[in-house]
N, C-alpha and C positions, 0 to 999 in steps of 0.2 A: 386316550381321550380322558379330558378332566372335566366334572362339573362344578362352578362355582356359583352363589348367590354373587350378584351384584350388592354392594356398602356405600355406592357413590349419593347412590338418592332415595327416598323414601320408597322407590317401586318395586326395587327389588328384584332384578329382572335373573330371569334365570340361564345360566350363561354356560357354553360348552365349548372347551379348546381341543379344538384335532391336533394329531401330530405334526401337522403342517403349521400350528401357530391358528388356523383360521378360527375366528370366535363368530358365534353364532347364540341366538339368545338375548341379543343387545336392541332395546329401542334406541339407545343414543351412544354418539363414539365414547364417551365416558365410560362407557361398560367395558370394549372394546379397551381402552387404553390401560383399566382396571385389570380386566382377566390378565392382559399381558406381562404387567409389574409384578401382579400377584403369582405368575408362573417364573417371571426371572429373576424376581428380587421383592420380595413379599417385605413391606413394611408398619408398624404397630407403633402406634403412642405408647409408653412408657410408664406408667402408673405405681408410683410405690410409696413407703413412707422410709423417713431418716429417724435421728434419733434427731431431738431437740431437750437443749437447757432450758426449761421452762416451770410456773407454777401453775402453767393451768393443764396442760399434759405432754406426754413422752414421747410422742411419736407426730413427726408433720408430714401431710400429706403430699407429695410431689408428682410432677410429672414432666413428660418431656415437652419444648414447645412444639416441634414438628414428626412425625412418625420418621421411625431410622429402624435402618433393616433388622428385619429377626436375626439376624448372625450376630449382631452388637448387644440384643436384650440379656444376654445372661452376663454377659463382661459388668454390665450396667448395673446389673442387679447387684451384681457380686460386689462391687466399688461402692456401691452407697449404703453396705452393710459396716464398713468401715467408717462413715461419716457423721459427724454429728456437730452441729451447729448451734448459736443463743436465741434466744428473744432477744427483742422484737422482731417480726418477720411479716412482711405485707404481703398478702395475695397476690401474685406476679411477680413476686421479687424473683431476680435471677438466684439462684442458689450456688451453679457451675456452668460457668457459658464452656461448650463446643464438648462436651462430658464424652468420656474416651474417646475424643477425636469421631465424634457423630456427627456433627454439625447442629448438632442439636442441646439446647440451653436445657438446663433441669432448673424448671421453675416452682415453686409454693401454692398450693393450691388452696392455702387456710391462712384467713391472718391471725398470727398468735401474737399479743400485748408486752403479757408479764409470762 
């Protein structure tokens, strides 16, 4: 038996998976669909910074557009200790569309000028 909080909605619901997969805990199937990802294939947005050429500072802030499984996060991590990109850079700008084959784009979360 596992317990998990519910992250789908502000309530919080508190959730419990038997051996059998059954969740119980749930006001809505969201929770339900939540514990089950989260037991088979547990996924996290991406948050980090690169190196950037710039005059106003060293590091930009990134992240992933869509959460991609935890077995991908340290590959990810490790690959964008390698990368460093210039100014200018707009807030959303793509930085690596589909980044170690995730499906998921590593976007700029800061816009830097100069």
């Amino acid at each position: 038996m596992k317990n998990l909080t519910c992250i789908e909605c502000p309530r919080g619901c508190n959730l419990t998976i038997d051996d059998n997969l059954k969740v119980t805990g749930n006001f809505c199937i969201r929770g339900q669909k939540y514990a089950l990802d989260e037991i088979s294939n547990p996924k996290r947005v991406v948050t980090s910074t690169i190196k950037i050429k710039s005059l106003e500072v060293v590091r930009l802030p990134v992240k992933t557009s869509m959460p991609i499984s935890k077995k991908l996060m340290f590959t990810i991590l490790k690959y964008l200790d390698n990368i460093q990109i210039e100014a200018p850079i707009k807030c959303g700008d793509v930085i690596i569309k589909n980044i170690c084959d995730s499906g998921a784009n590593l976007i700029a979360t800061r816009t830097i000028l100069k």
